[in-house]
PAZAPA-4460 file (N, C-alpha, C; in steps of 0.05 Angstrom, whole numbers, plus 32768, in hexadecimal, padded with zeros to 4 digits):
% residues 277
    n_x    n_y    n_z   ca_x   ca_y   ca_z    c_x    c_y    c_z   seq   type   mol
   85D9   8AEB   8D47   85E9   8AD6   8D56   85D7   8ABF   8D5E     1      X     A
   85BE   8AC0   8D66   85B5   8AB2   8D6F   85A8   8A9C   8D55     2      X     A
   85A6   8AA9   8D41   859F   8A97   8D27   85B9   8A83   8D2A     3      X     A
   85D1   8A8D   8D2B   85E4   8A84   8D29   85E8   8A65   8D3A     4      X     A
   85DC   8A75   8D4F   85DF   8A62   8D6A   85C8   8A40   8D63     5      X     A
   85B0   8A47   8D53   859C   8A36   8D4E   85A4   8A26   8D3A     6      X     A
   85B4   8A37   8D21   85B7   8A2D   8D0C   85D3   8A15   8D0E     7      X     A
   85E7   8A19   8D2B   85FE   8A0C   8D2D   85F5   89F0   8D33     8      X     A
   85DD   89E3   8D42   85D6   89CF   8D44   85C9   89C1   8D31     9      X     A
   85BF   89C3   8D1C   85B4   89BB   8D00   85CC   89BA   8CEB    10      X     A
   85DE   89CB   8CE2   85EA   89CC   8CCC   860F   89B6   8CE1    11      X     A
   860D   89A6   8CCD   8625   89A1   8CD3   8646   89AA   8CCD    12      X     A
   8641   89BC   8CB0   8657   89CF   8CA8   865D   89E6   8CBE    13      X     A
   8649   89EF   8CCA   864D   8A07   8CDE   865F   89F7   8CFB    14      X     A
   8654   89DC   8CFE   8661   89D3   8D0E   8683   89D9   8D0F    15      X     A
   8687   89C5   8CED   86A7   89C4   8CE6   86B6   89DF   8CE8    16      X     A
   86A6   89F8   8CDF   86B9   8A11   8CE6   86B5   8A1B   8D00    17      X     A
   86A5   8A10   8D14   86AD   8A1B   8D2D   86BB   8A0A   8D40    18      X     A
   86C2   89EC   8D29   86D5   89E2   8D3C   86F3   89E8   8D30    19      X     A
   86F3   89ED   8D17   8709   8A01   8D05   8713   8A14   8D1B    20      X     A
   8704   8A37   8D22   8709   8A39   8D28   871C   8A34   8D4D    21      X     A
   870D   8A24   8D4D   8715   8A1F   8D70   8733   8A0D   8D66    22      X     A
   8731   89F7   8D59   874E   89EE   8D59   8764   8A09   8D4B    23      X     A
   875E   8A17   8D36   8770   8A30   8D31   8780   8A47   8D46    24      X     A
   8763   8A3F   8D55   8767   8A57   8D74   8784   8A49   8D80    25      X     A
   8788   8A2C   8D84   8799   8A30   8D98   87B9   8A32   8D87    26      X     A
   87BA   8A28   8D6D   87DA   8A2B   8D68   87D4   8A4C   8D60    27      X     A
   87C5   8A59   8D5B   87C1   8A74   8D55   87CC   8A87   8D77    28      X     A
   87C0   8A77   8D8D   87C7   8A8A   8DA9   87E6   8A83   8DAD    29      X     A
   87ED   8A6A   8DAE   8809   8A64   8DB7   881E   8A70   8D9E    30      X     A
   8814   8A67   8D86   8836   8A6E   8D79   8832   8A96   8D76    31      X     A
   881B   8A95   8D76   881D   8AB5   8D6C   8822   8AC4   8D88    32      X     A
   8821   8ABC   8DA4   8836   8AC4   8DB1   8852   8AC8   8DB6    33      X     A
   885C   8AB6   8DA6   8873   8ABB   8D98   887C   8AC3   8D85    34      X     A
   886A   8ACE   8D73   8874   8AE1   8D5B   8871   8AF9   8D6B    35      X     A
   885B   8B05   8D7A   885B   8B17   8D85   8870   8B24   8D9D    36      X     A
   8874   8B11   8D9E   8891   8B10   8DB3   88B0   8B17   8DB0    37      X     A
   88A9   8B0B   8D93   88C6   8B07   8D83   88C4   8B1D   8D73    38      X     A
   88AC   8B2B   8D64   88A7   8B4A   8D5E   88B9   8B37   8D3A    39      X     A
   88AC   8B1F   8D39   88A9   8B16   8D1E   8897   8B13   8D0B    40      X     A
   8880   8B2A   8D11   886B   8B28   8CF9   8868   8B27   8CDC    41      X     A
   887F   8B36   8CDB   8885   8B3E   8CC5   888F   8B1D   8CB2    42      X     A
   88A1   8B17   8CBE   88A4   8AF7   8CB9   888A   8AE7   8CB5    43      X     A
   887E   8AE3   8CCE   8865   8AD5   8CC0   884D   8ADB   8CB0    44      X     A
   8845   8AF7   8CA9   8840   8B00   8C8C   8844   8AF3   8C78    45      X     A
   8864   8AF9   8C75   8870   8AEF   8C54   8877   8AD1   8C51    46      X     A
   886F   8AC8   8C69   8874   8AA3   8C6F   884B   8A9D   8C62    47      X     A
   883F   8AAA   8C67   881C   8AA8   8C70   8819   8AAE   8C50    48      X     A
   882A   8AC2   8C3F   881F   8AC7   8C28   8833   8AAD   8C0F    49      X     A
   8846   8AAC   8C1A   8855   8A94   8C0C   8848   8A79   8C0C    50      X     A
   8835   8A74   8C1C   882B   8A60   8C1C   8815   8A56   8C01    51      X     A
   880B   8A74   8BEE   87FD   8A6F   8BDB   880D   8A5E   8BC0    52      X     A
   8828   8A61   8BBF   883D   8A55   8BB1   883A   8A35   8BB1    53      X     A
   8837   8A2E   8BC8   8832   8A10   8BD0   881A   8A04   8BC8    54      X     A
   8800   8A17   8BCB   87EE   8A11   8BC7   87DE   8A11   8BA5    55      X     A
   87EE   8A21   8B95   87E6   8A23   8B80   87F2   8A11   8B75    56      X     A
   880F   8A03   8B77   881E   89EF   8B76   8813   89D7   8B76    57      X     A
   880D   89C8   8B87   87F6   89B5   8B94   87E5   89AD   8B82    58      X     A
   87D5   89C8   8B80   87BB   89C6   8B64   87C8   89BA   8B4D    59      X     A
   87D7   89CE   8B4C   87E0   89BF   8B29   87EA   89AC   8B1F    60      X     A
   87F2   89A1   8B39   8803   8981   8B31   87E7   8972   8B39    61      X     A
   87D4   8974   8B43   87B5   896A   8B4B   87A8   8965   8B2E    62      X     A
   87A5   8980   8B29   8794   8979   8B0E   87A7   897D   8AEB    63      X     A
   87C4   8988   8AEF   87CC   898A   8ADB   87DF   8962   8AD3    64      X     A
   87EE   8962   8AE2   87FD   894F   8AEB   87EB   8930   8AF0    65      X     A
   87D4   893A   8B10   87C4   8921   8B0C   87CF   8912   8B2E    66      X     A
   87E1   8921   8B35   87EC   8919   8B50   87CD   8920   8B63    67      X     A
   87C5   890D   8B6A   87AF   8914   8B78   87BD   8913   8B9B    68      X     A
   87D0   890E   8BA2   87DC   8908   8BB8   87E0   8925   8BBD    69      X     A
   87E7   893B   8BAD   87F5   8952   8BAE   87DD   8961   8BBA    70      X     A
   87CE   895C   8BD7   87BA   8972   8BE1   87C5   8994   8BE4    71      X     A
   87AE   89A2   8BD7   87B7   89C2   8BE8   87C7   89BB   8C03    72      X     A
   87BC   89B7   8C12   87C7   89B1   8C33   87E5   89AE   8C33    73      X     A
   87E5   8996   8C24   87FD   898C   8C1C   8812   89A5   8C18    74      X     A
   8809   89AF   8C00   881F   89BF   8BF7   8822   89E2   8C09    75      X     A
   880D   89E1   8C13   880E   89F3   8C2A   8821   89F3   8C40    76      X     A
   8821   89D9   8C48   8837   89CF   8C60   8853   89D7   8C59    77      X     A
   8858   89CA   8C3D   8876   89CC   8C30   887A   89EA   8C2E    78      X     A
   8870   89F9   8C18   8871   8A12   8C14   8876   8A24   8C2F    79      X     A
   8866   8A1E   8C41   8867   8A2F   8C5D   8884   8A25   8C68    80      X     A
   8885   8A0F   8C6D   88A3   8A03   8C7A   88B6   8A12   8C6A    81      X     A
   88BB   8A0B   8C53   88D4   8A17   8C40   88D7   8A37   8C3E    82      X     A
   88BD   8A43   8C40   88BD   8A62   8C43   88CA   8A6C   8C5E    83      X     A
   88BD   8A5E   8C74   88CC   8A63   8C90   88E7   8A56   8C86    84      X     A
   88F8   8A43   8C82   890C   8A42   8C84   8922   8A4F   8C73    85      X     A
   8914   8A59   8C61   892A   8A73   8C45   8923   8A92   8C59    86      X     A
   890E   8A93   8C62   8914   8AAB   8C7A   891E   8AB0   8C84    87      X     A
   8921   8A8D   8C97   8928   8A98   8CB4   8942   8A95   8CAE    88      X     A
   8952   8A8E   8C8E   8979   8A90   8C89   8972   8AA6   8C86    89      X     A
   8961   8AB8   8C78   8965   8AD3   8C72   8969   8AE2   8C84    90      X     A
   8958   8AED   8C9B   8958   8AF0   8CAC   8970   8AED   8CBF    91      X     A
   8976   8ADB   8CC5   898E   8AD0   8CD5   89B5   8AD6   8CBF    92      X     A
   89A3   8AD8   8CA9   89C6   8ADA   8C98   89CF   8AFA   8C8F    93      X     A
   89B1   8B08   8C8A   89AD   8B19   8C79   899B   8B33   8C80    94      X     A
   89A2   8B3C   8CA0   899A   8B45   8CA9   89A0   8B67   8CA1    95      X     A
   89B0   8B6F   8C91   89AA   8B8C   8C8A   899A   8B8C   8C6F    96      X     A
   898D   8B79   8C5C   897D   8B7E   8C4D   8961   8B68   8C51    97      X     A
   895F   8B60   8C71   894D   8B53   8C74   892C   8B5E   8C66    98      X     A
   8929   8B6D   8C6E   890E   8B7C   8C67   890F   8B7E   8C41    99      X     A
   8921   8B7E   8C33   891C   8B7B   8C1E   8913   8B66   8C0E   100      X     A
   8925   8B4F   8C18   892A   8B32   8C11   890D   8B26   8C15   101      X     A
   8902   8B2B   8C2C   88F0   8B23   8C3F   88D3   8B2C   8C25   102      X     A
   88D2   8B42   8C24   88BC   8B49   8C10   88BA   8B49   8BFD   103      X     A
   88D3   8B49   8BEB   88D9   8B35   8BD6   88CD   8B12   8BD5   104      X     A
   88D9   8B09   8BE6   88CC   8AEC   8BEB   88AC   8AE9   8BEF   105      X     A
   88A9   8AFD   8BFF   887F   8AFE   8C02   8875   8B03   8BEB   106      X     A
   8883   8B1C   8BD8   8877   8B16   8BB9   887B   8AF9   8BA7   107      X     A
   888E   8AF6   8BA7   888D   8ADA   8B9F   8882   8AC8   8B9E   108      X     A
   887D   8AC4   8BBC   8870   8AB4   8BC0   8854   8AB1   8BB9   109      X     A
   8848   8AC3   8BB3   8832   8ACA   8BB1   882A   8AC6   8B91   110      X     A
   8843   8AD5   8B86   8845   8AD7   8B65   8839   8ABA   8B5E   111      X     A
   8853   8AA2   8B70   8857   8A90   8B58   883F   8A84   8B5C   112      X     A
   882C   8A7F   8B74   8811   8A73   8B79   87FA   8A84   8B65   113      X     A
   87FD   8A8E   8B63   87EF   8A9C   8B4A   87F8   8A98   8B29   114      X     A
   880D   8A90   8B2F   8811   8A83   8B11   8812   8A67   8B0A   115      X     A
   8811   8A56   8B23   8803   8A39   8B2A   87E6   8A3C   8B25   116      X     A
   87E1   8A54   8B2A   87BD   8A4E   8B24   87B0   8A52   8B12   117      X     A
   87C2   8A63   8AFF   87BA   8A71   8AEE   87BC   8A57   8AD8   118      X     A
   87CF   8A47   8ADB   87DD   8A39   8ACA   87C9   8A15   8AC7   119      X     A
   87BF   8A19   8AE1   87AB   8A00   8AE9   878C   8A01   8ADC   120      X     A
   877F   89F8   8ACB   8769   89F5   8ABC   8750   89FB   8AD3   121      X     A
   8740   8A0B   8AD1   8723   8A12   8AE4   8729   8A28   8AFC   122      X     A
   870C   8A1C   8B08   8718   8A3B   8B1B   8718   8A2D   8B38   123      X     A
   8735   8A33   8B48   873A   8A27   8B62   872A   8A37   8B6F   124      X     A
   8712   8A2E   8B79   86FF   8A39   8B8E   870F   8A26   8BAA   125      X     A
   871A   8A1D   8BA9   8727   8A14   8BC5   873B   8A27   8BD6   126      X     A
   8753   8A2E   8BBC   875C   8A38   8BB8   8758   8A53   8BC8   127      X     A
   8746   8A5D   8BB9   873A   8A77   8BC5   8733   8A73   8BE3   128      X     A
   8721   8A64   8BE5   8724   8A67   8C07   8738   8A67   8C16   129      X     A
   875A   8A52   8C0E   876C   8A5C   8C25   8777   8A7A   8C1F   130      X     A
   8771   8A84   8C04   8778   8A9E   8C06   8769   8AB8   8C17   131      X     A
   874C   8AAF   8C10   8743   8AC1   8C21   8732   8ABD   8C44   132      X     A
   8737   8AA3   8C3C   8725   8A98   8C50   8707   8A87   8C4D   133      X     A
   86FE   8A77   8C4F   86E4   8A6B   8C55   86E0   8A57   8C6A   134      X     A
   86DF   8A61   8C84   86E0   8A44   8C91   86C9   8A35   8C9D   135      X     A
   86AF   8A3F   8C87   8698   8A33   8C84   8696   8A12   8C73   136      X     A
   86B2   8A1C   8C5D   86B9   89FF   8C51   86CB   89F5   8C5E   137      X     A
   86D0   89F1   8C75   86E1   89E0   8C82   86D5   89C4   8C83   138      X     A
   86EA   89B5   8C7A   86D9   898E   8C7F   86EB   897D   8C98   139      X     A
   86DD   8968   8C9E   86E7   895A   8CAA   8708   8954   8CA8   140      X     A
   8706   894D   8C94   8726   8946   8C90   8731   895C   8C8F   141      X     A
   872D   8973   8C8E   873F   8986   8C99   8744   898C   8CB7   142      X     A
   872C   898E   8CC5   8732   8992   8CD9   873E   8976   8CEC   143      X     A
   8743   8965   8CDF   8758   894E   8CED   8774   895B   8CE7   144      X     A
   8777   8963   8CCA   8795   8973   8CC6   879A   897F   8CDB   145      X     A
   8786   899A   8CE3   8783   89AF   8CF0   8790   89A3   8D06   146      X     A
   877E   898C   8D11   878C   8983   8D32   87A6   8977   8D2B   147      X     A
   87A7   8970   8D1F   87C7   895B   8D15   87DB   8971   8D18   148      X     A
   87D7   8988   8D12   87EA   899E   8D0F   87E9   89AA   8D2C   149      X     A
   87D7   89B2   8D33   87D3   89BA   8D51   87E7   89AF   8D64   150      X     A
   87E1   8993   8D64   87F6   897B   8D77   8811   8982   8D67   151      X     A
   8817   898A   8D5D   8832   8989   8D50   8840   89A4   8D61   152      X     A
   8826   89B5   8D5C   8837   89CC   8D5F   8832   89D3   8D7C   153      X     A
   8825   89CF   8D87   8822   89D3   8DA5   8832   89BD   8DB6   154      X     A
   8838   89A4   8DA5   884A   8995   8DB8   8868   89A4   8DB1   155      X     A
   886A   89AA   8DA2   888E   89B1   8DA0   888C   89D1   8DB2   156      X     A
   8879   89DD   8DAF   887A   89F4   8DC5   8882   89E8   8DE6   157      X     A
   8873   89DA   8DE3   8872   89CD   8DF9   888E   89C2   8E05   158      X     A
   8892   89B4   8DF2   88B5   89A7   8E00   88C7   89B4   8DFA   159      X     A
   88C1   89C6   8DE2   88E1   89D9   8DE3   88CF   89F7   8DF3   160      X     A
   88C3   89FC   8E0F   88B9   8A12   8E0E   88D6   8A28   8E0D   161      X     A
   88E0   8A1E   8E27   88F3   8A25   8E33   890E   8A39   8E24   162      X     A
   8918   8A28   8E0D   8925   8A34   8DF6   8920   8A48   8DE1   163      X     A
   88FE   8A42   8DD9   88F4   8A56   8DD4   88F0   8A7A   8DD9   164      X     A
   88E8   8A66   8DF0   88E9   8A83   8E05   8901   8A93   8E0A   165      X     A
   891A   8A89   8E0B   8933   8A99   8E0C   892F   8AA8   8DF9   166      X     A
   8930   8A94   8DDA   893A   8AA0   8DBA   8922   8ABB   8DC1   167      X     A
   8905   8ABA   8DBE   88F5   8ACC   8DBE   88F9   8AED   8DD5   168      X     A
   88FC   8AE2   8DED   8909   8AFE   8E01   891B   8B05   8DF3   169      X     A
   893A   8AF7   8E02   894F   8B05   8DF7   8969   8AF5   8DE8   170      X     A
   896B   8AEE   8DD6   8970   8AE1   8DC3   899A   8AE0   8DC9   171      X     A
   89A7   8AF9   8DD9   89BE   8AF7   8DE3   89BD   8AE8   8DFC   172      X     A
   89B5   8AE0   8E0D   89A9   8AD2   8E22   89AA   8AB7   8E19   173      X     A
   899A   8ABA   8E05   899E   8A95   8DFF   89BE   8A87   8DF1   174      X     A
   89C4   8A9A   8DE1   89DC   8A9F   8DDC   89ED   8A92   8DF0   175      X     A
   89F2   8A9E   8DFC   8A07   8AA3   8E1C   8A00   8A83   8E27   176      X     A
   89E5   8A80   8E20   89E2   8A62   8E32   89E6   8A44   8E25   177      X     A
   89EE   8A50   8E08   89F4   8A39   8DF1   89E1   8A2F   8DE9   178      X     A
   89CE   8A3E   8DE7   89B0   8A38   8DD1   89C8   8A41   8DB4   179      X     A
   89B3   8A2A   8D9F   89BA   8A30   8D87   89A1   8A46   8D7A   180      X     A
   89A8   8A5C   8D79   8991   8A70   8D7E   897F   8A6B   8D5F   181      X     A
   8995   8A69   8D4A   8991   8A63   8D2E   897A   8A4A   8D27   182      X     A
   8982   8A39   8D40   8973   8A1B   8D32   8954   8A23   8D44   183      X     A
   8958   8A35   8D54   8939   8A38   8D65   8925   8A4F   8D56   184      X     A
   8939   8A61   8D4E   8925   8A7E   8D41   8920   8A66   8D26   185      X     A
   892D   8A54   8D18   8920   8A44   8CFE   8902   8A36   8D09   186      X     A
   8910   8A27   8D20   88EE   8A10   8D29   88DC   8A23   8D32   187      X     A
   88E6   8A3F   8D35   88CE   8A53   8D41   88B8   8A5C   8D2A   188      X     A
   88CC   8A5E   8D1A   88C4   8A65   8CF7   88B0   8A4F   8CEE   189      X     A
   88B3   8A36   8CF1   88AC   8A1B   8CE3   888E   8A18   8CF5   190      X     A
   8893   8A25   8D0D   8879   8A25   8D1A   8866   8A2F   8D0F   191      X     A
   8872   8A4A   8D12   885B   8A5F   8D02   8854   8A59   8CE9   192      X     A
   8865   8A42   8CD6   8860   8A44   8CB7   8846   8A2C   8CC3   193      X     A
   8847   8A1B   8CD1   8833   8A06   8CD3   881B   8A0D   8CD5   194      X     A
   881E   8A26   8CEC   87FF   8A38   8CEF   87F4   8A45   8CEA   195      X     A
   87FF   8A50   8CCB   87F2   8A5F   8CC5   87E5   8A50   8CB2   196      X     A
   87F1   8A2E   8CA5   87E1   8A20   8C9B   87CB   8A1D   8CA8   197      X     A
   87C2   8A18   8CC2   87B0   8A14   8CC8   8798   8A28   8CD0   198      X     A
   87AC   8A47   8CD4   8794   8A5A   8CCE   878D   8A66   8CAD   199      X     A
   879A   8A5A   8C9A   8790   8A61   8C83   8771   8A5A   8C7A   200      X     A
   876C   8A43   8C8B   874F   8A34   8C83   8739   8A4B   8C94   201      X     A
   873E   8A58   8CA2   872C   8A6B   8CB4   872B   8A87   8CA8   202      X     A
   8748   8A8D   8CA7   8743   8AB0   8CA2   8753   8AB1   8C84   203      X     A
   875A   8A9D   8C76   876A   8AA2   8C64   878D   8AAD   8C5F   204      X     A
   878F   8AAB   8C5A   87B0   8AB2   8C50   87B5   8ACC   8C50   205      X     A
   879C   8ADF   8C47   87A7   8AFC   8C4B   87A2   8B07   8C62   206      X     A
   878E   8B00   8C78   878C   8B03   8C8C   8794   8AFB   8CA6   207      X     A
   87A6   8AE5   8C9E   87AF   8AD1   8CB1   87B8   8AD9   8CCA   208      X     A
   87D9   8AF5   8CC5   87E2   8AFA   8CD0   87DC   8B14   8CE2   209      X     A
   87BB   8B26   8CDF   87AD   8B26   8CF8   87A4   8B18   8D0B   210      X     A
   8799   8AFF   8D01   878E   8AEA   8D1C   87AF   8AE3   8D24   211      X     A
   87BE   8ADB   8D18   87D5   8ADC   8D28   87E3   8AE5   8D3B   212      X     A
   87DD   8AFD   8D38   87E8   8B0C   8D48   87DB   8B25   8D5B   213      X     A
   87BC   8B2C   8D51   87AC   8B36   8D65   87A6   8B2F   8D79   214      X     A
   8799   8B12   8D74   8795   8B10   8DA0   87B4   8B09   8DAB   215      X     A
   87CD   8B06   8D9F   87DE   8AFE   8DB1   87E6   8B18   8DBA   216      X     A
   87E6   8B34   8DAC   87E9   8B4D   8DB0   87D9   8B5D   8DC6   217      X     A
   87BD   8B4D   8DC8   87AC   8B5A   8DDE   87B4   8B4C   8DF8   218      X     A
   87B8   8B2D   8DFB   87BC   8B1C   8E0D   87E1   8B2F   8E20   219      X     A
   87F1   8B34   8E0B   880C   8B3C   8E15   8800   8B54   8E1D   220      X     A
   87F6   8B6E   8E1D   87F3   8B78   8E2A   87E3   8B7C   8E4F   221      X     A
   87D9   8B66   8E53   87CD   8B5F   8E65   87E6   8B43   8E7B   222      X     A
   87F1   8B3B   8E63   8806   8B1E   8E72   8821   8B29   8E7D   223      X     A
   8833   8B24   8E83   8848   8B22   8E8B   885A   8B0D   8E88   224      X     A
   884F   8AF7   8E84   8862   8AD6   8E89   8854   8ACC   8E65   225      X     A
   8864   8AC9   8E59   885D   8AB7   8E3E   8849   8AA5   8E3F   226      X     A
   8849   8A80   8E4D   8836   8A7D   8E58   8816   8A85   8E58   227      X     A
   8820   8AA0   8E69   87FC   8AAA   8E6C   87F2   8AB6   8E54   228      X     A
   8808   8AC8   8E40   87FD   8AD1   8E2C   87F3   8ABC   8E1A   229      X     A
   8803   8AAA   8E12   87F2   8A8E   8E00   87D4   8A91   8E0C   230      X     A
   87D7   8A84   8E25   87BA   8A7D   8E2E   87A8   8A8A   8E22   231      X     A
   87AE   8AAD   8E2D   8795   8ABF   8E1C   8796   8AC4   8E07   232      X     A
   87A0   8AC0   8DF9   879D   8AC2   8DDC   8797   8AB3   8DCE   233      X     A
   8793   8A95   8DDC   8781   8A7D   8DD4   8768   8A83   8DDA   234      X     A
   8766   8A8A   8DF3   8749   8A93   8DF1   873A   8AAB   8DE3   235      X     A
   8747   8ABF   8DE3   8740   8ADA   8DCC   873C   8AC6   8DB5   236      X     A
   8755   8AB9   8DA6   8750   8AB4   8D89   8730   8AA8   8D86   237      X     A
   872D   8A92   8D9D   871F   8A7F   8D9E   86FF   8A91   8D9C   238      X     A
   86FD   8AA9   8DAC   86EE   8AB4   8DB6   86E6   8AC5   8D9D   239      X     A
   86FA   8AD4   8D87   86F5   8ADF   8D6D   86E9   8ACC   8D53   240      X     A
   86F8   8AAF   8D5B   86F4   8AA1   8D3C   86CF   8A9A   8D49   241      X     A
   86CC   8A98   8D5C   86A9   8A86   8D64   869C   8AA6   8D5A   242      X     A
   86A4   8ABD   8D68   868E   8AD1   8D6D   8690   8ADD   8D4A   243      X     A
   86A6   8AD9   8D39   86A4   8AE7   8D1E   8697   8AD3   8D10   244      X     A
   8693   8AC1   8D17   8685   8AA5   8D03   8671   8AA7   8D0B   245      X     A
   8665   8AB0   8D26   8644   8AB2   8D2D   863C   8ACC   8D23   246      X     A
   864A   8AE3   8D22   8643   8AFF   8D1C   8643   8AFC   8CFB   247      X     A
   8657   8AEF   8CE9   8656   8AEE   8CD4   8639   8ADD   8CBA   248      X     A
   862D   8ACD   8CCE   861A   8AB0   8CC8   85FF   8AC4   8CC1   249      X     A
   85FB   8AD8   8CD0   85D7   8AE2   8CC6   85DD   8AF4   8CA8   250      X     A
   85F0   8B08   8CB5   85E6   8B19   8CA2   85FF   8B13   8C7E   251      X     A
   8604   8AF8   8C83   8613   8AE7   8C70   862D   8B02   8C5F   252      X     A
   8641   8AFE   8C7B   865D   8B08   8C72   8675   8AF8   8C74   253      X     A
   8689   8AFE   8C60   8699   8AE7   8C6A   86A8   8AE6   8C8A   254      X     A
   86A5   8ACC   8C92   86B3   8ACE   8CAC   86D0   8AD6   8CC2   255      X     A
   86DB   8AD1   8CA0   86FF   8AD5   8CA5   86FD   8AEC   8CAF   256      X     A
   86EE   8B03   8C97   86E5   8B24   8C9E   86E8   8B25   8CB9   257      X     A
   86CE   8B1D   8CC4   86C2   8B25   8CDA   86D7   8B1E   8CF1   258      X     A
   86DF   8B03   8CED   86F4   8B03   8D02   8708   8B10   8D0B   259      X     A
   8710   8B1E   8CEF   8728   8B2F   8CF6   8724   8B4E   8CFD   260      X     A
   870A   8B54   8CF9   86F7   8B6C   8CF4   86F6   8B69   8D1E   261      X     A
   86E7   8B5D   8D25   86EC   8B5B   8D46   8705   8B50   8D4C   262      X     A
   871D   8B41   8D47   873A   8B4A   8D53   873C   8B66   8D57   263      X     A
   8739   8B6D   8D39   874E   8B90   8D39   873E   8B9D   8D49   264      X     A
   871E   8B9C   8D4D   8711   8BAC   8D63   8719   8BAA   8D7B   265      X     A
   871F   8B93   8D86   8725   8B8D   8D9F   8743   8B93   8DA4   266      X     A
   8754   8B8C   8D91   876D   8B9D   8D95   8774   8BBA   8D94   267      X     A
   8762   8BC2   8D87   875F   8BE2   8D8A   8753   8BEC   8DA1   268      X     A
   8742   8BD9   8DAE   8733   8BE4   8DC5   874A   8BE3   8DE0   269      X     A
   875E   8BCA   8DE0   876B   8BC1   8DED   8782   8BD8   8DF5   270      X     A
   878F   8BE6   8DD5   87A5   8BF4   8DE0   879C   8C0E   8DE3   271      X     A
   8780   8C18   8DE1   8777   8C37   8DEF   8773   8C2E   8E0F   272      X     A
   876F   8C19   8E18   8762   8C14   8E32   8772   8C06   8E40   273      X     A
   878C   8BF9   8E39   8793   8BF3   8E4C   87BB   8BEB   8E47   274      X     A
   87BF   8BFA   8E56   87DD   8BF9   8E5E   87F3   8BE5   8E57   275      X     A
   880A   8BD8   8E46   8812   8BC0   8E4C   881F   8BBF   8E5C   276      X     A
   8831   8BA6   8E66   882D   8BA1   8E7D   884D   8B94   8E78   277      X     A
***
């Protein structure tokens, strides 16, 4: 760690992934209090793996096509939005074969990004990192995305908290009070498809939906009020993406690993030791 600690003031790449992770930490604490809430993981999984569809997409109109406008990023955003919103009808229309439809679509999604890539000339080493993670190659211009997305998604938490919060407790409740429960579980969906764009650059696409959902899981057992669970689970995330990127830097492992390697420790440590609440 302490190499870690020497080496963060000289290298300016180490900088960019420890400011990666810190902007990831916060749409990672707030919306994944609400998947955890809403007991929608499962949803943002097959939204987190549909996103490779977009991105292999992207590539190939890049270098097959020539659309240089068509960034990964780009097609990440779309792909994630459109996956949350064919869900969240599924979901909402199609609720006694939900679980089928649902993993059906996560293969898919997955499929067709692999046959975008397969189909695109060389080898997408970019690629590979939102799949598995590298957020040692994080650049500047990403982490402006990163915040651009952040403000997006932490302001609409913000002004719709209130609604949210019904749809997520108890969803007949909101009902009764003339929430359109349909149009809120969608923007709840569209949240999570945004953030997991932005934790794909950290832990990757296959691991996404642990950082997602582990520190908001350790934070609810200790919280009571929504609110306070965000809080801690901004700071857990915040507290896993710094300490797996310093633990990961000496003995040269990937970081996504390590990050999620101390979540699951600490959430394992969390529900032998302490009570929820």
């Amino acid at each position: 760690m302490s190499e870690f600690l020497s080496a963060l003031w000289r290298y300016p790449f180490l900088q960019y992934a420890l400011w990666a992770g810190l902007l990831a930490s916060v749409s990672c604490g707030v919306v994944g209090s609400l998947v955890v809430v809403r007991r929608i993981s499962y949803l943002a999984g097959a939204i987190a793996h549909s996103v490779l569809a977009g991105l292999g997409a992207a590539r190939w109109m890049q270098v097959v096509l020539g659309w240089q406008w068509a960034h990964p990023l780009l097609g990440a955003v779309v792909a994630a939005l459109l996956a949350a919103a064919v869900m969240g009808l599924v979901s909402l229309k199609a609720r006694e074969r939900e679980d089928t439809v649902v993993s059906a679509l996560w293969a898919v999604g997955m499929a067709v990004g692999l046959m975008f890539m397969a189909a695109t000339p060389g080898y997408a080493t970019d690629l590979m990192a939102y799949l598995f993670g590298d957020i040692l190659m994080v650049t500047p211009q990403q982490l402006w995305v990163m915040a651009g997305l952040d403000l997006v998604v932490v302001g609409l938490v913000v002004v719709f908290y209130h609604p949210l919060l019904m749809v997520c407790f108890d969803e007949e409740f909101a009902r009764l009070r003339g929430l359109k429960v349909e149009l809120w579980f969608l923007l709840l969906l569209g949240l999570v498809a945004l953030t997991v764009v932005i934790l794909a650059a950290v832990v990757g696409l296959v691991m996404v939906i642990a950082l997602l959902t582990l520190p908001a899981g350790i934070a609810a057992r200790w919280g009571h009020r929504l609110g306070g669970i965000m809080a801690g689970a901004v700071v857990l995330s915040a507290v896993f993406t710094s300490l797996g990127l310093g633990l990961s830097y000496g003995p040269d492992l990937p970081a996504g690993a390590c990050i999620i390697v101390l979540a699951g420790a600490a959430y394992l440590a969390a529900a032998a030791l302490v009570r929820p609440r």
